[in-house]
C-alpha positions in Angstrom: 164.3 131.6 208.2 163.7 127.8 208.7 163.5 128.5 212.7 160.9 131.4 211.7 158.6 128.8 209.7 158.9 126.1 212.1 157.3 128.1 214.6 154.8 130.2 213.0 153.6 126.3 211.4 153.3 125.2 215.2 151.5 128.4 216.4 154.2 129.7 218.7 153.8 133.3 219.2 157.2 135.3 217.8 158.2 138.6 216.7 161.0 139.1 214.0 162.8 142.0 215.0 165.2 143.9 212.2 168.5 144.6 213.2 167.7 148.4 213.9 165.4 147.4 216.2 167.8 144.7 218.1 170.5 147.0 218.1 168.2 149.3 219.8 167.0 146.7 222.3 170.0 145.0 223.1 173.1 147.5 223.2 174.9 145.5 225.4 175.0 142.9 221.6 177.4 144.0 219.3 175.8 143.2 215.9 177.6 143.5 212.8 176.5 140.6 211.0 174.6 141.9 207.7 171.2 141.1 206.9 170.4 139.8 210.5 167.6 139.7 212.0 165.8 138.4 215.7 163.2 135.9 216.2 161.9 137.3 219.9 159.5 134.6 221.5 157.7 136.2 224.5 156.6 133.0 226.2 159.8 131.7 226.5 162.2 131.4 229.3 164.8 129.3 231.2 164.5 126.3 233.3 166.3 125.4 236.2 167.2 121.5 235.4 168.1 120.1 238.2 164.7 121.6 240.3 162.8 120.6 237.6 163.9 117.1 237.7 163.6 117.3 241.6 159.8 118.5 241.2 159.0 115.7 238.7 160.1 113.4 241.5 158.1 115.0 243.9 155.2 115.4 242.5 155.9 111.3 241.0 155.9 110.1 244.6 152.5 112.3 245.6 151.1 110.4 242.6 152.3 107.1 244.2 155.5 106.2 242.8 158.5 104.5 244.3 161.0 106.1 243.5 165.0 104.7 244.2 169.0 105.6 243.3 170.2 102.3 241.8 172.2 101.1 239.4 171.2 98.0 237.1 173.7 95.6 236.6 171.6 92.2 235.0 169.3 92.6 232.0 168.6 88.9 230.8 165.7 87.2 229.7 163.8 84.0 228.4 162.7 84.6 225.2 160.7 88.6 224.3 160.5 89.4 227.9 163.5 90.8 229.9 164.2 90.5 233.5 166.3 93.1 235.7 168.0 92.9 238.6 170.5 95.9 240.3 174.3 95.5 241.7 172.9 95.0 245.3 171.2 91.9 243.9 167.4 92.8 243.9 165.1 91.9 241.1 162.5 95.0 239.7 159.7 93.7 238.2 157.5 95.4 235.9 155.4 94.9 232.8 157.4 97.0 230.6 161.1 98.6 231.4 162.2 102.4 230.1 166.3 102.6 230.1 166.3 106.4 229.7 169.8 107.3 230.8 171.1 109.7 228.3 175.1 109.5 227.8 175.1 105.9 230.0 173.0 104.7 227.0 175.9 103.2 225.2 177.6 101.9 228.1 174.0 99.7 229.3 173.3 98.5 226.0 177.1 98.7 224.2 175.6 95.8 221.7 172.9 97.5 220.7 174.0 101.3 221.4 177.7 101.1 221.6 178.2 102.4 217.7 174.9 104.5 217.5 174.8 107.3 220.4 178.0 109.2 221.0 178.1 111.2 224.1 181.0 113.9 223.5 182.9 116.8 225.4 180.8 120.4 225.9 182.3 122.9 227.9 179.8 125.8 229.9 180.9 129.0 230.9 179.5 131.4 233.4 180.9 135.1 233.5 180.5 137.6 236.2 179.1 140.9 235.0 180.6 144.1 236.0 179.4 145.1 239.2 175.8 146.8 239.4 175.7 146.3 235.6 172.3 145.4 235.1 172.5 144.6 231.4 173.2 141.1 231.2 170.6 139.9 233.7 166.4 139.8 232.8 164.6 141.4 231.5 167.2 143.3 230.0 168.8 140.9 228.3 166.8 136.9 227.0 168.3 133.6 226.5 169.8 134.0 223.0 171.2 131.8 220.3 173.0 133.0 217.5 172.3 131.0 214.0 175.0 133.4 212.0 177.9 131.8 214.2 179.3 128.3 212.8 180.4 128.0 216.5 176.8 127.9 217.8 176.9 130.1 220.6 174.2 130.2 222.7 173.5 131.7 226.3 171.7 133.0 229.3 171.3 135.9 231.1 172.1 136.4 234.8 170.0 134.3 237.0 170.6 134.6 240.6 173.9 136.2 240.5 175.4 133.1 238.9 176.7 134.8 236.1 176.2 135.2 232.2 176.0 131.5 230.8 177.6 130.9 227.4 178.5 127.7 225.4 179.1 126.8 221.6 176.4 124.4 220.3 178.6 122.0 218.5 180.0 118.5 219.2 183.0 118.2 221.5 185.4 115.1 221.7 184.4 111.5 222.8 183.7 111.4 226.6 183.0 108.9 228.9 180.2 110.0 231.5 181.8 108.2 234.3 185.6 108.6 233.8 186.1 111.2 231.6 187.8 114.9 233.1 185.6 117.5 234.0 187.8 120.2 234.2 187.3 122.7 231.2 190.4 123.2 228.9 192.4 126.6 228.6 191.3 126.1 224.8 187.6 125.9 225.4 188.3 129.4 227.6 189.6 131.1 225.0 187.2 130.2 222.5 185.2 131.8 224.7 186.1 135.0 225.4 187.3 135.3 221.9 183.3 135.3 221.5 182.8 137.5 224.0 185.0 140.2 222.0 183.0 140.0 219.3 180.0 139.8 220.3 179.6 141.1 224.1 182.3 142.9 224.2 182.0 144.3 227.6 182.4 140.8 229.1 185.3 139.9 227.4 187.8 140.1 230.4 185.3 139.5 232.8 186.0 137.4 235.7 185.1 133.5 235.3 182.4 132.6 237.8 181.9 129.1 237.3 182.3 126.5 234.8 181.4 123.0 234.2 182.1 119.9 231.3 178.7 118.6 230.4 177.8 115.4 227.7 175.8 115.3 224.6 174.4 111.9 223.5 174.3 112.1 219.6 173.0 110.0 217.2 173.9 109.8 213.9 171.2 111.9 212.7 170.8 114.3 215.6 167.3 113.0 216.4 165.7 110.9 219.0 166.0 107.4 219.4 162.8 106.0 221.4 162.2 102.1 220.0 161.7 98.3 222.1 164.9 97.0 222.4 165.2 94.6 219.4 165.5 91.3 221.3 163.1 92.2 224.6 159.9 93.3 223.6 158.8 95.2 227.2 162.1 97.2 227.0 162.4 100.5 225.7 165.1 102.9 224.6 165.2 106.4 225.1 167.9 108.6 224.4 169.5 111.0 222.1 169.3 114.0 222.9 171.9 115.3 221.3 171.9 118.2 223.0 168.4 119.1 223.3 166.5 116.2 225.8 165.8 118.0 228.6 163.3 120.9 226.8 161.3 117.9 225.1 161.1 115.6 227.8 157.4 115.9 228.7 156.6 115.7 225.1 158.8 112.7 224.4 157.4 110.9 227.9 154.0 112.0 226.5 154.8 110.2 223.2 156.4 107.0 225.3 153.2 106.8 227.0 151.5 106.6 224.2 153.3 103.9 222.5 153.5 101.7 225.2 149.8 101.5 225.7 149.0 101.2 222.3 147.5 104.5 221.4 149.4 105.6 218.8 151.6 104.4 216.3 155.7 104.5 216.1 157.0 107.2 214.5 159.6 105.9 212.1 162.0 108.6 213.0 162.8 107.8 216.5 163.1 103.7 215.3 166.4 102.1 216.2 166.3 101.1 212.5 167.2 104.8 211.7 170.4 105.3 213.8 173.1 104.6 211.8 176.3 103.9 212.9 178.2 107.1 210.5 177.0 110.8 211.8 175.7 112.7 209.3 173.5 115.0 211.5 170.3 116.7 209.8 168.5 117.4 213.4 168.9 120.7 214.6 
């Protein structure tokens, strides 16, 4: 109900669909949870991340950017204003600095950050359908969460013959970005497919296409951290996605934007002051 209200307040076109009617459109779903119903949102869809980040650099360097893979290994400063400079020695200059680096957050800033974003352990999943099965691919079937599952399973159909995606929506162990194994557990398997009985029942023994061991960066309250750095006053913080940074990166870069140039004010929400260093999630 709360994910119904949120979107009819912000004017995003839904349709709440009984459970007749989902059972009807979505066979291939076993539903047996009582009282459930569908929120359908026709405008929505899945993005490819990784061409969608590569776009955003192409279209950055059209616009003039320079755009270059390093890795910063100085921040230091006299006073409010910080200076960088990378492992290979070279200083970058700038007005103002944006360290947006998701789970290496902690590990750049581990005074600052090191007890107040956690990246942790989340396991994908992608399962072939059974052959010529068209039911788990669009438009038969639309990227789906499911709210009645304390697991958080979420998923997406069948793009380019990759295979059904599914992973639970809820915080794994502690991981390390750089070091930490990236082979998916036996366990997280099958929790899995257990799901897939359940719920899809015709993928349950299907054949495991492709998995991979992703990272959250949580804060304490599940929402976004974007605040100066508290000792360098043209360095900024952006992180915390717990989960969800990709979808609301233009509006969060919007927002950035606006703070740095001094067109709107800080929203005390996403201050530093309100990521605390005992998890007690209320962002969803």
């Amino acid at each position: 109900m709360a994910t119904r209200d949120t979107l009819l307040r912000a004017g995003v076109p839904i349709e709440v669909v009984p459970a007749a009617e989902l059972a009807a459109r979505y066979p291939q779903m076993r539903l047996d949870v009582p009282g459930i119903f569908g929120i359908y949102e026709p405008q929505s869809g899945a993005l490819m991340a990784r061409r969608a980040v590569a776009a955003v650099v192409e279209q950055a360097l059209r616009c003039g950017v320079t755009y270059a893979t390093e890795a910063v290994s100085v921040l230091a400063g006299g006073g409010s204003q910080a200076t960088v400079h990378t492992q290979s020695g070279a200083p970058i200059r700038a007005g103002t600095f944006v360290f947006a680096c998701g789970p290496w957050l902690p590990k750049i800033f581990p005074d600052v950050l090191g007890k107040r974003i956690y990246p942790t352990r989340q396991e994908v999943f992608f399962f072939a359908p059974p052959a010529g099965d068209r039911r788990f691919a669009p438009p038969e079937l639309p990227s789906w969460i499911d709210f009645t599952d304390p697991r958080g399973p979420y998923g997406i159909p069948d793009l380019e013959s990759r295979g059904f995606k599914l992973a639970l929506d809820r915080h794994g162990p502690a991981f390390d970005p750089d070091t930490g194994d990236r082979q998916p557990s036996a366990e997280g398997l099958a929790e899995a497919r257990r799901f897939l009985a359940e719920r899809f029942p015709a993928l349950c023994e299907a054949p495991l296409t492709e998995s991979r061991v992703c990272q959250y960066e949580n804060t304490s309250n599940g929402d976004f951290l974007i605040d100066r750095h508290p000792a360098f006053d043209n360095v900024w913080l952006v992180g915390g996605g717990s989960g969800h940074g990709f979808k609301h990166g233009p509006a969060a870069g919007e927002y950035l934007a606006q703070c740095i140039r001094g067109v709107r004010a800080q929203e005390p929400r996403f201050s530093l002051a309100s990521k605390s260093e005992t998890q007690q999630r209320m962002v969803y």
